[in-house]
C-alpha positions in Angstrom: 41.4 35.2 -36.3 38.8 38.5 -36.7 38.6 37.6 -40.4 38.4 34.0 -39.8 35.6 34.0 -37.0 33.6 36.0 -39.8 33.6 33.1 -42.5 33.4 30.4 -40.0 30.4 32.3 -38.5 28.0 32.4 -41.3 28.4 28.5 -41.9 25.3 26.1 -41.2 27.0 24.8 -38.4 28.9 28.0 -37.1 32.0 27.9 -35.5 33.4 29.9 -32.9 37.1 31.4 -33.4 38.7 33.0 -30.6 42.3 34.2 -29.8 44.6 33.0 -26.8 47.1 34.6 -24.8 48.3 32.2 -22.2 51.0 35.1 -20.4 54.5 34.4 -20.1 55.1 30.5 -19.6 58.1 29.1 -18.7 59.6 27.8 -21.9 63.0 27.7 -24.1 61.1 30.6 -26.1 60.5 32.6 -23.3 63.9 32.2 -21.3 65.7 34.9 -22.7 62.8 37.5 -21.7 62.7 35.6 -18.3 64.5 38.2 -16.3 61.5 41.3 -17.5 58.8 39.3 -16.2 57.1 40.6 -13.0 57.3 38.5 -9.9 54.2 36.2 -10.4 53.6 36.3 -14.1 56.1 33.8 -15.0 53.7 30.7 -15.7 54.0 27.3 -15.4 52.9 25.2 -18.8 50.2 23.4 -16.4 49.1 26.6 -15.5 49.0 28.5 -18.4 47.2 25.3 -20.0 44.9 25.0 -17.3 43.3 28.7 -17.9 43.3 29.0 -21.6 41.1 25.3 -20.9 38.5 27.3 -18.5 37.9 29.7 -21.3 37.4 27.2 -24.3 35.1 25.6 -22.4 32.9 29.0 -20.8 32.9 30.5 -24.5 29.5 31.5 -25.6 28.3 32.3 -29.7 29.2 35.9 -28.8 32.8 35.7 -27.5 33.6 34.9 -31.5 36.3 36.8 -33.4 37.5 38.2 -29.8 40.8 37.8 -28.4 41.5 36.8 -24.6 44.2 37.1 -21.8 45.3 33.6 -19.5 43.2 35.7 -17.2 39.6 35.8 -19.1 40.0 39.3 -19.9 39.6 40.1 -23.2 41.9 42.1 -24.9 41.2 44.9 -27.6 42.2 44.5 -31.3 
């Protein structure tokens, strides 16, 4: 994604590249880590769909080439 929001960047019409972690979702991937996950932080796929939406659509020029949490925060490479 880093190397990727670069390229896409310096296009004519630039394009922003971000990355997405929507948190621990309740899914057939996630089931065998189920029993780890904090009371709380076991997300719904409406949910976790839900939030990773309200970033797409708030990200500004900026944000590109950083990587975000379900939660907004944005997480360090």
């Amino acid at each position: 994604t880093k190397s990727v929001s670069v390229e896409f960047g310096r296009k004519k019409d630039p394009v922003i590249c971000i990355l997405l972690h929507p948190g621990t979702v309740d899914t057939d991937l996630s089931r065998p880590f189920q029993r780890n996950v904090p009371e709380g932080k076991l997300f719904t796929k409406e949910f976790s769909v839900q939030k990773l939406l309200n970033i797409i659509n708030n990200i500004k020029s900026h944000d590109n080439g950083k990587f975000f949490a379900w939660d907004g925060q944005e997480i360090p490479w």
